[in-house]
C-alpha positions as CSV (number, residue, x, y, z in Angstrom):
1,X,149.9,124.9,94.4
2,X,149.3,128.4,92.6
3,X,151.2,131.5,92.1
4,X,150.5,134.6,91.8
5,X,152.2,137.0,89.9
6,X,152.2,141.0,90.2
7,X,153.3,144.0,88.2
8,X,153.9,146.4,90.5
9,X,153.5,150.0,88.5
10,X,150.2,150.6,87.5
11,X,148.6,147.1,88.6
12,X,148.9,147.1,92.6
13,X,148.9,151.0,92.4
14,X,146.9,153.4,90.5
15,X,150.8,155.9,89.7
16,X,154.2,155.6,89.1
17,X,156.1,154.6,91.8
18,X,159.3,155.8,90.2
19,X,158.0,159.1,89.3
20,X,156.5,159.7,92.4
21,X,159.9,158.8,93.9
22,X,161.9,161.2,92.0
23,X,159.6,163.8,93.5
24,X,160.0,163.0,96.9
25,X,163.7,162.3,96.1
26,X,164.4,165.7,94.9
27,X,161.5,168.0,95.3
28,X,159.8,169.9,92.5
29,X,162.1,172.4,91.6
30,X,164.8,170.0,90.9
31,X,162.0,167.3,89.5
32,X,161.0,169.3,86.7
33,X,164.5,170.7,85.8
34,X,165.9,167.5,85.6
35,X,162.4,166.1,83.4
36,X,163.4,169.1,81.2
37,X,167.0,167.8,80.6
38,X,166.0,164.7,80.5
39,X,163.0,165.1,77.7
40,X,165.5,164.2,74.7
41,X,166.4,161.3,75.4
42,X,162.3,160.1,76.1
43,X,161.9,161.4,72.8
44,X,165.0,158.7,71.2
45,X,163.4,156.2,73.3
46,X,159.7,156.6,72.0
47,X,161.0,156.7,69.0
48,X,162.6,153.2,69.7
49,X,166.5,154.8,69.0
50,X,167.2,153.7,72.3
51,X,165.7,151.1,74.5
52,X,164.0,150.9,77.7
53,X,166.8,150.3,80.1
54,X,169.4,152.8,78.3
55,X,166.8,155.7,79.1
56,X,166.2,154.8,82.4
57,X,169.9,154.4,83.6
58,X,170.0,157.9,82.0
59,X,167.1,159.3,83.6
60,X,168.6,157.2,87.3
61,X,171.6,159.1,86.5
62,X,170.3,162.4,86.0
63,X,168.7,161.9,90.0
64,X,171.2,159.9,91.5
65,X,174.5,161.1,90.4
66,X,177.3,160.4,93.4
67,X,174.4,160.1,96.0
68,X,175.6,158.3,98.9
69,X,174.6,154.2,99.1
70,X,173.7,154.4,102.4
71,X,171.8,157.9,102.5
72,X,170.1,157.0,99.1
73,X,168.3,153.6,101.2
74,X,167.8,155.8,103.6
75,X,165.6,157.8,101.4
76,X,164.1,155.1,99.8
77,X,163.4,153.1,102.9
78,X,161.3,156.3,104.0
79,X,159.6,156.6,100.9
80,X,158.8,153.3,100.6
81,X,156.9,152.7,104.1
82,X,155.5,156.2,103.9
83,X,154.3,157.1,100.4
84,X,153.9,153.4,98.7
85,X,150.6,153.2,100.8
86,X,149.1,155.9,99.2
87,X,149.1,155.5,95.9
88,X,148.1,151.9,96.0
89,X,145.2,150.7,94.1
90,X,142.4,149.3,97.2
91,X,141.0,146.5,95.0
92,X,143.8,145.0,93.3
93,X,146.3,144.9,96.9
94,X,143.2,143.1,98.7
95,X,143.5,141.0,96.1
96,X,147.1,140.4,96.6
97,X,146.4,139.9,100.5
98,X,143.2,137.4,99.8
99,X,146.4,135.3,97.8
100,X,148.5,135.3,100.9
101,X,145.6,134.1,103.6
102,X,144.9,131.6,101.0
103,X,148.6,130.1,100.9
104,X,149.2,131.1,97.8
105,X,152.8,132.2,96.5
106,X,152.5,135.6,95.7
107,X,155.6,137.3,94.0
108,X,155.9,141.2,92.9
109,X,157.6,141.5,89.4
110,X,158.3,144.9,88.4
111,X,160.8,147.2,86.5
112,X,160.7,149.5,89.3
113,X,163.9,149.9,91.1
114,X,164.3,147.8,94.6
115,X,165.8,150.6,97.1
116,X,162.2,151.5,97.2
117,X,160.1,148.2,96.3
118,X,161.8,146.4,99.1
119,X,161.0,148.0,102.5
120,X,157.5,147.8,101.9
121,X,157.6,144.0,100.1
122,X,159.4,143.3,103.6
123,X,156.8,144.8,105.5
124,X,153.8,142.7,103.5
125,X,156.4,139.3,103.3
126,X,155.9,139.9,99.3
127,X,158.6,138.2,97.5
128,X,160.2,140.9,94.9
129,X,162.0,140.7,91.8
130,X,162.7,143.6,90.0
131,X,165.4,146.3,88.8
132,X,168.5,146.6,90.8
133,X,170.7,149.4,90.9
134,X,174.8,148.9,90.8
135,X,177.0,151.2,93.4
136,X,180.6,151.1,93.7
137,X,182.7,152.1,96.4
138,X,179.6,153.3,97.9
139,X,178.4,155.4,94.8
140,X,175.6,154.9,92.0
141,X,177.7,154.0,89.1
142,X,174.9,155.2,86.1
143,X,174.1,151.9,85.6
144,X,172.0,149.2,86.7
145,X,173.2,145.8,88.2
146,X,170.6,143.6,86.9
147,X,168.9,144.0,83.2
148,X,165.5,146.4,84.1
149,X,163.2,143.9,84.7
150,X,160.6,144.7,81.8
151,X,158.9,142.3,79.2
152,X,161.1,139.5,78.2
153,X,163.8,139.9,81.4
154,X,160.4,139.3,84.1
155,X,160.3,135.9,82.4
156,X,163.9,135.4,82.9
157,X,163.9,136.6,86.3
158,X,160.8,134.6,87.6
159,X,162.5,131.4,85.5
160,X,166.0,132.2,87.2
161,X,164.3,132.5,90.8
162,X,161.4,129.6,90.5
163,X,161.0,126.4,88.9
164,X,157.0,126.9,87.1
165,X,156.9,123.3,86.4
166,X,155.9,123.3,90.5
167,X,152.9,125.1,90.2
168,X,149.4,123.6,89.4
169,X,148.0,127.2,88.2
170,X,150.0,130.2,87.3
171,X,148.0,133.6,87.5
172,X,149.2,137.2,86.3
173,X,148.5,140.3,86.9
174,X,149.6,143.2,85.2
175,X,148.9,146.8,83.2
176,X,151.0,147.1,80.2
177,X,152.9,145.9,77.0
178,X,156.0,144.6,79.4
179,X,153.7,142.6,80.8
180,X,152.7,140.5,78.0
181,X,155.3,137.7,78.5
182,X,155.1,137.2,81.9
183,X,151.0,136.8,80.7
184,X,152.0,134.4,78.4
185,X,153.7,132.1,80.6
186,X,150.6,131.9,83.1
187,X,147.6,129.6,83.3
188,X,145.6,133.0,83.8
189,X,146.2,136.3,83.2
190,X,144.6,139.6,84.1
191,X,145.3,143.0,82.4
192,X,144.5,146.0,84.5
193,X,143.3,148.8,82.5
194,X,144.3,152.7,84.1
């Protein structure tokens, strides 16, 4: 039995699905105002004075602030079945859907955020692990509910969800440094280059 793994970001599609959901979440005015704010804290995380999950929590924050659970799916929902489509990368998804005719498990791994990952995973019966957001009392709360799901913590995840020892062939594909340890866990690996 193979799997098949998947970045999501960059691999299946040829932008950022979390940048091109803050767009659509807040239009452009409020988009690059809140990119503006938000260009310090990049800088302490290129420089590595931060990490990965602390900047994007902050930069969630920044768009998300006291939005509504249930409106904020909503949004994503919509995004997700409308938008996702068209920044997808042709050669790599009928890739992904040769997998699936073939029988294969096929699982999405990303560090994008699931409000908008899931709807369309739902809609292609993709299995999906990636970053979760934490609400309370039906507000974002800042923070995420799971670790982002980048580098080391895909490994985890896809150990946590799976058992690998099951799988004859294990085959990766992916675009970027936080995919090099899901890469090294797989029998094959390919690195998509944008």
């Amino acid at each position: 039995m193979k799997l098949i793994l998947f970045d999501f970001d960059g691999t299946l599609t040829t932008k950022d699905s979390l940048n091109e959901f803050l767009k659509f979440f807040s239009g452009s005015k409020k988009y690059y105002i809140n990119l503006f704010i938000f260009s310090p804290i990049f800088l302490l995380y290129k420089f590595k004075i931060i990490n990965n999950q602390k900047a994007k929590e902050i930069l969630c924050y920044l768009f998300f602030k006291n939005i509504n659970k249930n409106h904020f799916e909503e949004v994503a929902k919509e995004y997700s079945l409308k938008n996702i489509d068209k920044i997808l990368d042709n050669n790599i998804y009928n890739k992904m859907l040769n997998y699936k005719k073939e029988g294969y498990r096929v699982i999405i791994v990303s560090a994008s955020i699931e409000c908008w990952l899931k709807p369309w995973c739902t809609k292609h019966n993709i299995e999906l692990l990636s970053t979760k957001l934490e609400f309370k009392e039906n507000k974002f709360t800042g923070k995420f509910k799971t670790k982002n799901c980048y580098g080391i913590e895909k490994v985890n995840r896809i150990k946590q969800y799976i058992t690998l020892e099951e799988y004859d062939e294990i085959i990766a594909y992916g675009d970027s440094e936080g995919d090099n340890e899901m890469f090294n866990i797989s029998s094959r690996y390919f690195k998509i280059d944008r």
